[in-house]
C-alpha positions in Angstrom: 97.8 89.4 102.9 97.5 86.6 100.7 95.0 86.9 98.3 92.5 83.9 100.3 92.8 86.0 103.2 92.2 89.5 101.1 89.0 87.9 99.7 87.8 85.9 103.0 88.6 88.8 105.4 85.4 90.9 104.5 83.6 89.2 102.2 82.0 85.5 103.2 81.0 84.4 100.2 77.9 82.1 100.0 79.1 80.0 96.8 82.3 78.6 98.2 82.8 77.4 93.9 82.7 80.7 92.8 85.2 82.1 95.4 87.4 79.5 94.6 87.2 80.9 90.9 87.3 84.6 92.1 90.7 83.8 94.0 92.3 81.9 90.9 91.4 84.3 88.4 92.8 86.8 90.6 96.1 84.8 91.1 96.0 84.6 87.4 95.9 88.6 87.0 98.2 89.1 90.1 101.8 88.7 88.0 100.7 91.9 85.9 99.1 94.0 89.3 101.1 95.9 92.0 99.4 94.9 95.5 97.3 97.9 95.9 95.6 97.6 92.4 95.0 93.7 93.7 93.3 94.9 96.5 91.1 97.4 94.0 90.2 94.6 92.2 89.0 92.5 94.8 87.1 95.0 95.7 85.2 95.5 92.7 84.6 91.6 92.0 83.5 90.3 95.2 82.7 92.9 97.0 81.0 95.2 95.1 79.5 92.6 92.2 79.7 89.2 93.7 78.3 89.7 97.5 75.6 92.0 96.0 74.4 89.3 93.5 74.6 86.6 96.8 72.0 89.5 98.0 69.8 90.0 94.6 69.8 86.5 94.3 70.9 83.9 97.0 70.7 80.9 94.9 72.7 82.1 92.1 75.2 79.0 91.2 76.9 80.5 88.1 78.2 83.5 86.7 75.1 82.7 84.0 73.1 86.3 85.7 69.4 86.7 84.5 68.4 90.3 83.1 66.5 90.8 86.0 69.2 89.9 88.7 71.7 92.2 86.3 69.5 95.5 86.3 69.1 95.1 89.8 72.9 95.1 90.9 73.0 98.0 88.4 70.2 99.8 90.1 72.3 98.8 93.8 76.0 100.2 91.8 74.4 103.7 91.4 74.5 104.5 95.1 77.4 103.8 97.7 76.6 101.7 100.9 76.6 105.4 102.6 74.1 106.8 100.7 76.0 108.7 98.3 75.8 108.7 94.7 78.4 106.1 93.2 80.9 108.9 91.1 83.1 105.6 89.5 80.5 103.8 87.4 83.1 102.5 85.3 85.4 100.9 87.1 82.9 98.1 88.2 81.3 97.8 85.2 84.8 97.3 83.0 86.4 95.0 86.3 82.8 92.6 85.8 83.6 92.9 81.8 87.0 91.9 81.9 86.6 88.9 84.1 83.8 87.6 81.7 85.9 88.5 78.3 89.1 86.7 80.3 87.3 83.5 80.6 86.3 83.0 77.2 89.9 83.3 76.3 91.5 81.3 78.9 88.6 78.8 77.9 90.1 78.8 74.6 93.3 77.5 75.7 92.3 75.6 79.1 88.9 74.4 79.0 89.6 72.0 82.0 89.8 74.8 84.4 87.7 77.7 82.9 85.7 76.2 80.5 82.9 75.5 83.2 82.4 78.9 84.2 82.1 80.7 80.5 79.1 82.2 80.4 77.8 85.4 78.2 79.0 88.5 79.3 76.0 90.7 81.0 77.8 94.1 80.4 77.2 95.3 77.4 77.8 97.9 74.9 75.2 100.4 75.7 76.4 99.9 79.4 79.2 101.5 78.5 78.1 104.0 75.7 79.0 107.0 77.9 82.3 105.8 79.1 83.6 108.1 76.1 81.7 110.5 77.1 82.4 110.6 81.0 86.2 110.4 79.9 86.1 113.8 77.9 84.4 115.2 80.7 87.0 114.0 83.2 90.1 115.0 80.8 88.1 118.6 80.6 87.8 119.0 84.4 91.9 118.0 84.6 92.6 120.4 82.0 90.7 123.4 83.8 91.6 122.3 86.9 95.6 123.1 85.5 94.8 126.7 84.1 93.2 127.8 87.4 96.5 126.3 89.1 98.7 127.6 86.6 99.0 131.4 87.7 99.2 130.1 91.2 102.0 128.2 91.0 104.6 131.2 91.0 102.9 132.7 94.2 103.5 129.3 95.8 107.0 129.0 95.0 107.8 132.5 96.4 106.3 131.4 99.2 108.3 128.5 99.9 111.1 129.7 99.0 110.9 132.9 101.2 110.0 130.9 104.2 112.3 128.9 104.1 115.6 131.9 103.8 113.5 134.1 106.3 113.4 130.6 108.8 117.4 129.8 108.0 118.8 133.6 108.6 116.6 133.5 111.8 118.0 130.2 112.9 121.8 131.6 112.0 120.8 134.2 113.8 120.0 132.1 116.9 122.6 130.1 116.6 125.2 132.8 117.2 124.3 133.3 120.5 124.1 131.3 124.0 121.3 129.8 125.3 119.8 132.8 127.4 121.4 135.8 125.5 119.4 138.5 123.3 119.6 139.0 119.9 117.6 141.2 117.1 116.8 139.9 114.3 114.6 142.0 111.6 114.0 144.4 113.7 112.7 142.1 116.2 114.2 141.4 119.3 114.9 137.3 120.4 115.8 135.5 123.2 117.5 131.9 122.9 115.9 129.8 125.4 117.9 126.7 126.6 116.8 123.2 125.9 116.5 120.1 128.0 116.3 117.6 125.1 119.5 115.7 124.6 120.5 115.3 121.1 123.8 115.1 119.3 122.6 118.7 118.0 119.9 119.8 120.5 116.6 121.9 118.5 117.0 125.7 118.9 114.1 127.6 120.8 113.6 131.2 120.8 111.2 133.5 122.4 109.2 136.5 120.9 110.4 139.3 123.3 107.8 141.5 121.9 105.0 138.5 122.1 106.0 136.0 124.3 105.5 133.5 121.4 107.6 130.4 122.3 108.8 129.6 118.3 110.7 126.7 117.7 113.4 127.5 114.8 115.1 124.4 113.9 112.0 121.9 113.9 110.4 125.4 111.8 113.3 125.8 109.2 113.5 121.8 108.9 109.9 121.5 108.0 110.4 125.1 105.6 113.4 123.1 103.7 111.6 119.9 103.3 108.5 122.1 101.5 111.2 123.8 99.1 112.6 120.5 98.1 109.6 119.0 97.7 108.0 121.7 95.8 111.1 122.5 93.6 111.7 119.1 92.9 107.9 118.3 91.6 107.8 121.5 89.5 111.0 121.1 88.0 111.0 117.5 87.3 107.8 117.0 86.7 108.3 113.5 88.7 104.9 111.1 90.4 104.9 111.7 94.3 106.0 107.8 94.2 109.1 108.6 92.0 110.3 111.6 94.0 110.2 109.4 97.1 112.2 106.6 95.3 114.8 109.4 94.4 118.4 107.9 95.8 121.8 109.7 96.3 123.2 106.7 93.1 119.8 108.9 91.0 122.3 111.5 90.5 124.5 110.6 87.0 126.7 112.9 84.8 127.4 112.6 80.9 130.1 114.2 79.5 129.3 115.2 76.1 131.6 114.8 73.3 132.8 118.7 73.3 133.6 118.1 77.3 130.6 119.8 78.6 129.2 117.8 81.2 125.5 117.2 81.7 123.7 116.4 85.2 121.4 113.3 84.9 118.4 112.1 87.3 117.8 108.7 86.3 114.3 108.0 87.9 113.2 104.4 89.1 110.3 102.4 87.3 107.3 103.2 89.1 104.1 103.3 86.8 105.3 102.3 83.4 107.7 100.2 85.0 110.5 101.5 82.6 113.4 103.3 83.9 113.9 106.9 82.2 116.9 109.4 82.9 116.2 113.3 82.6 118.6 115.9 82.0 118.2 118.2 85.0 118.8 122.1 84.6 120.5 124.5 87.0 117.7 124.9 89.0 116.4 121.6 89.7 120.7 120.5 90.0 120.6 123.4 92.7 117.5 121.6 94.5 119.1 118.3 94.8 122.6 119.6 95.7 121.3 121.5 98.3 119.3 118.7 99.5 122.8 116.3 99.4 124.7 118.7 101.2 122.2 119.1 103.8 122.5 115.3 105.0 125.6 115.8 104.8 125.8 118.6 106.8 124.0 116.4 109.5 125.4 113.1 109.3 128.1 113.3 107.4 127.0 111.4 104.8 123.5 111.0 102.4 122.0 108.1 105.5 120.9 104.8 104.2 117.2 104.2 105.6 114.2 101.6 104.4 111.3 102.8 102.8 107.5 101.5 103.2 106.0 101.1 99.5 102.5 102.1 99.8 101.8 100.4 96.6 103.1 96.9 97.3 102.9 97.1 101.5 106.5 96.4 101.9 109.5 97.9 103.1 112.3 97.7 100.5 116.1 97.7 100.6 117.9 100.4 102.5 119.0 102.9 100.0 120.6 107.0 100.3 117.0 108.1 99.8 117.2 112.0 98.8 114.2 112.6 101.0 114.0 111.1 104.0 113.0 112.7 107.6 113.2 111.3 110.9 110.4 109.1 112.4 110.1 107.9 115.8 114.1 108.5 116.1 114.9 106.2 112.9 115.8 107.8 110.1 113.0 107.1 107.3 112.1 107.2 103.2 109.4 109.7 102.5 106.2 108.3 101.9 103.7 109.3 99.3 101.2 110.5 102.1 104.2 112.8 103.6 104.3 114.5 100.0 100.2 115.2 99.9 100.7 116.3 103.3 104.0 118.6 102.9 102.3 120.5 99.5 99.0 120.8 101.5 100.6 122.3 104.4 102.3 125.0 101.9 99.1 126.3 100.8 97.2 125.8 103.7 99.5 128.9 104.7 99.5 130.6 101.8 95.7 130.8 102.5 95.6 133.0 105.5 97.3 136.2 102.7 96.0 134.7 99.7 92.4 134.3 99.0 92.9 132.7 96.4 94.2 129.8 97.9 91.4 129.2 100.0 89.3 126.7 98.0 92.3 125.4 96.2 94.9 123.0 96.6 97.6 121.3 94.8 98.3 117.4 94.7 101.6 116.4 93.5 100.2 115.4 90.3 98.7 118.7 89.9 102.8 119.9 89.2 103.4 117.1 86.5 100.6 118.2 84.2 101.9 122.0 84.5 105.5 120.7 83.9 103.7 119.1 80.5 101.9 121.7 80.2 104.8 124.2 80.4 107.0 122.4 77.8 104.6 121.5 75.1 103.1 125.0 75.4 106.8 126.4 74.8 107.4 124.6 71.5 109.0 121.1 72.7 108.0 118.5 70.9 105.0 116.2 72.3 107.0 113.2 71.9 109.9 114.6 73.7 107.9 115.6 76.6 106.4 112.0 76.4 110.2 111.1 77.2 110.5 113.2 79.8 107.2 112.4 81.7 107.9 108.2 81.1 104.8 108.2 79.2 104.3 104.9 76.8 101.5 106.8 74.4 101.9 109.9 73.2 97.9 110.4 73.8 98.9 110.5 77.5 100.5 113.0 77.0 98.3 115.1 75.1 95.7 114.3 77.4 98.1 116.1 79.8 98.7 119.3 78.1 95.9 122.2 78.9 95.8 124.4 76.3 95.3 127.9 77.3 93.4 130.5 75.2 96.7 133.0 74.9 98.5 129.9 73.4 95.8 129.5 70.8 95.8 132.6 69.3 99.9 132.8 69.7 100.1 129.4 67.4 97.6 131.1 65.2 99.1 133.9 64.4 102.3 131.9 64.3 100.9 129.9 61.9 99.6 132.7 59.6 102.9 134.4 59.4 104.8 131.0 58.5 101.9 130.6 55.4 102.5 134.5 54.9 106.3 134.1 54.6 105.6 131.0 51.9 103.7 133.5 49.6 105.8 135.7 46.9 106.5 139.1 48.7 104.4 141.2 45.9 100.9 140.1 47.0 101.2 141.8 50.2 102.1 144.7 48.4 100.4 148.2 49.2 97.0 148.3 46.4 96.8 151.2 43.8 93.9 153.7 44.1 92.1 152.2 41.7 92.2 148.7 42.9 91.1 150.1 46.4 88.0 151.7 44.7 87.1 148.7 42.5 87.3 146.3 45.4 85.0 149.0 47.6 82.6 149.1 44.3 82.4 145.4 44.5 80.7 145.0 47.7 78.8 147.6 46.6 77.2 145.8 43.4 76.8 142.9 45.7 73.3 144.9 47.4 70.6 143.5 45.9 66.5 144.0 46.7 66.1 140.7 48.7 69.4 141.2 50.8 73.4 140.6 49.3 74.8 138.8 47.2 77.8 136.4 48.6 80.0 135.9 45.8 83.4 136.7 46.2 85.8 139.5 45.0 86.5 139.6 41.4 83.8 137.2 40.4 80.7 138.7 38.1 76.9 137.4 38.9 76.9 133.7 37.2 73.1 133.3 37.3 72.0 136.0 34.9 70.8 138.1 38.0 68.4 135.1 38.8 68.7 136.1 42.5 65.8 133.8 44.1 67.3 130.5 42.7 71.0 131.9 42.9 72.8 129.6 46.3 74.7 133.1 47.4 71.7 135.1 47.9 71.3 136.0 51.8 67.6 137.3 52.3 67.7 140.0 54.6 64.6 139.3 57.2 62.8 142.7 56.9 62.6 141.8 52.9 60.1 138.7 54.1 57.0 140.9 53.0 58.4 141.1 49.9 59.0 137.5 49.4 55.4 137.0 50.4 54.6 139.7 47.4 56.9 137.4 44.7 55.2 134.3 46.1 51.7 135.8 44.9 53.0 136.8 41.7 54.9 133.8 40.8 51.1 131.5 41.9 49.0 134.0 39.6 51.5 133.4 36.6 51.8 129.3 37.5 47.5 129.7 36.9 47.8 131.5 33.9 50.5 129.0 32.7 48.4 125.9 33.9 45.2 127.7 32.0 47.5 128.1 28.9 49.1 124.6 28.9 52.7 126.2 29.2 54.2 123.2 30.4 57.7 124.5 30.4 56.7 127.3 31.9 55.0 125.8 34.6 57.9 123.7 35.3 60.3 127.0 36.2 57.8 128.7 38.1 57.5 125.5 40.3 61.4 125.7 40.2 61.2 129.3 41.3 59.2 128.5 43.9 61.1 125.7 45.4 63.7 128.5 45.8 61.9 131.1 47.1 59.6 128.9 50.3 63.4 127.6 50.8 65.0 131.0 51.2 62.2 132.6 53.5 62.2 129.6 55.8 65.8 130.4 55.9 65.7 133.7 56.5 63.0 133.0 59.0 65.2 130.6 61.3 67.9 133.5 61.4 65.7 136.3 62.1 65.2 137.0 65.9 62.2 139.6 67.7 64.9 141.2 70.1 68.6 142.1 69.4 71.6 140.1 70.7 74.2 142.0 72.4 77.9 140.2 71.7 79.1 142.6 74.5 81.5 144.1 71.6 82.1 148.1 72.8 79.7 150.4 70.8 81.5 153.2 68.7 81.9 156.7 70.1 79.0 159.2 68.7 80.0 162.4 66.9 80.1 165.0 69.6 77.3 167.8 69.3 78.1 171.0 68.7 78.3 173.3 72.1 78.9 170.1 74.4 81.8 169.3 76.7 83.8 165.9 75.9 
């Protein structure tokens, strides 16, 4: 649809000026928008800000909004027109920003046409305060949502991967037989059933002799292949469902390195950044595609040359050897996007009848692109090399990407502290004397004072004269607070004394002291707690009594 029709369709606007703007500044942004991102965006300004401000206020003539007209469309944005609570705050509120902030700049350079209609911008800062915020949240969910799929995804490709040999011996086995004949296969006995269909390879049927279960093995090891290859190709490539559908038998590239090794390419289409990328493709995802090459041709002799319907855009583009393409309503056809969701749902939709654990959880397509990140930052690549590999522009894509599992944090860490150990000379990790082992025990030992310990480090004397109640690395332990309580009393009686004598100085390091001391016992205070605190560490093993069994 054009975009008139995309904004007149649904949503009769009232102010026939300010539709007229709507659709031009929409024109304007259109050269920088695929068509389903223009359809988003209409949403958002005349459906869900425009049409509701015709509502809040039907005489409304500018995009000049009152604070009153504002905080009501605000109040309306929290809830959908179902009921439900509005999950996407941002998205309207930045779409309503951006078309206020874009007229004061095209303003600038074409009054005559926008200068009219620049007005101040009603979202502001604080209305967007928690965008920040909502984003860390999203970024964690994404990130946990890849370490509870990450241990999954090896059960799911044994899964397809197993289906699909146990579906393609049984079709073999079929297929060596007549239509009507016997056959056992896996211990199980078959009967090939004949088929009515005409086709230039007619579908192969079989019957459950033990069951009676009619199973129908080609259109079953078809739809088995199809979830390998899909599944392989995703987890190996780490590729967008858009890009994998895009993938064409003229993808498929070789380089011949200077030494005369030769190196499989996958040059992948511009989808998202709109920047072509090539990846070099390792034996297993070269044995994915070959096997999906030879397969055509295996069928038709040759990789077929079908149309595609871009979701995206809403049109069909150029016949092309698309890799992955099935047959639809008796045309050969380019995957679409959908077909992917649907072909990876399917896979652990039957993985969930024998694993639980697949139950409540599925995987999208992009759900194998952030472990594919995940996998090769995790494994020492380099983050802008994956960046490469993924057809990222920022690097902080990237990184936003990459889960980080607890294992991996300790595994740098200790990685770290053997590269910093391996830069020290070799004699300080030497094996201590006897005597340095006893003065080192002997120096924790001096650091128990009366009040609690003392937290200066090894090899260091007391630098406040044994001062403890001003000294900063005294730690009060909480059952000494009576005792505290006991100073404080002495240290007032001596302040009186002082004050009767005039002892100025005096007076002035008691108050000193006593700074120190209330400061310490509030301290000690905070950290002291009525009821112990178990950090679920295991307790040590008791000395067994004498005349007990272990």
């Amino acid at each position: 649809m054009s975009i008139e029709e995309a904004v007149d369709r649904r949503h009769q606007l009232r102010n026939r000026e300010v539709r007229d703007l709507l659709v031009e500044y929409v024109r304007r942004r259109s050269a920088e928008l695929d068509y389903s991102t223009l359809r988003h965006l209409i949403t958002r300004l005349v459906k869900t800000f425009w049409k509701v401000i015709e509502e809040i206020n039907p005489e409304q003539a500018d995009l000049r909004l009152s604070e009153e007209t504002f905080t009501q469309w605000k109040e309306k944005l929290l809830v959908l027109p179902g009921g439900k609570p509005r999950l996407d705050m941002d998205g309207p509120l930045l779409a309503v920003r951006s078309l206020y902030l874009d007229l004061h700049t095209w303003s600038v350079a074409e009054p005559e046409r926008w200068a009219k209609w620049v007005a101040p911008c009603p979202v502001r800062d604080a209305d967007l305060r928690h965008f920040q915020l909502r984003r860390r949240r999203l970024n964690e969910r994404i990130a946990n949502r890849t370490r509870v799929r990450q241990p999954l995804l090896p059960i799911l490709t044994q899964h397809v991967n197993d289906t699909w040999h146990q579906r393609k011996e049984l079709l073999k086995a079929a297929q060596s037989v007549n239509p009507g004949e016997e056959f056992v296969h896996d211990g199980t006995t078959w009967l090939r059933v004949s088929c009515n269909e005409r086709h230039n390879r007619p579908p192969v049927r079989v019957v459950n002799r033990t069951t009676g279960d009619l199973v129908r093995v080609s259109q079953d090891e078809n739809a088995a292949f199809w979830e390998w290859a899909v599944v392989e190709t995703l987890r190996l490539a780490g590729l967008r469902a858009e890009e994998l559908t895009e993938l064409s038998h003229l993808s498929v590239r070789q380089y011949q390195r200077p030494n005369g090794e030769v190196v499989a390419l996958l040059v992948i289409s511009p989808s998202k950044s709109d920047r072509e990328r090539v990846i070099p493709m390792s034996a297993e995802l070269f044995h994915v595609i070959a096997q999906v090459i030879r397969r055509h041709r295996e069928e038709h002799g040759t990789v077929p040359v079908c149309a595609r319907y871009d979701l995206h855009e809403k049109v069909w583009s150029e016949e092309l050897p698309y890799l992955f393409q099935t047959v639809h309503s008796g045309s050969q056809r380019g995957m679409s996007s959908t077909t992917v969701w649907r072909i990876v749902r399917r896979a652990c939709n039957e993985l969930a009848t024998t694993h639980p654990e697949f139950a409540n959880v599925h995987f999208t397509p992009h759900d194998f692109r952030r472990l594919f990140a995940t996998e090769l930052v995790n494994n020492g690549l380099p983050i802008h090399i994956g960046a490469a590999l993924l057809g990222h522009l920022d690097i902080r894509t990237t990184r936003g990407y990459v889960a980080v599992f607890d294992e991996d944090v300790i595994s740098h860490y200790h990685q770290f502290l053997a590269r910093r150990r391996a830069a020290r000379p070799a004699e300080e990790y030497r094996e201590p004397t006897r005597d340095e082992w006893e003065d080192f025990q002997e120096h924790f030992d001096k650091r128990r004072v009366e009040l609690g310990s003392c937290g200066r480090p090894y090899g260091t004397p007391c630098a406040h004269e044994h001062a403890c109640i001003r000294c900063p690395m005294l730690s009060i332990n909480p059952k000494m607070l009576p005792r505290l309580n006991e100073l404080e009393e002495d240290l007032l009686a001596r302040r009186k004394r002082a004050v009767e004598e005039d002892w100025r100085g005096e007076i002035e390091g008691l108050d000193l002291t006593l700074t120190f001391l209330r400061s310490k016992r509030e301290q000690a205070r905070r950290f002291q707690r009525s009821d112990p605190v178990s950090l679920g560490m295991p307790a040590l093993p008791h000395q067994k009594p004498q005349g007990t069994d272990s």
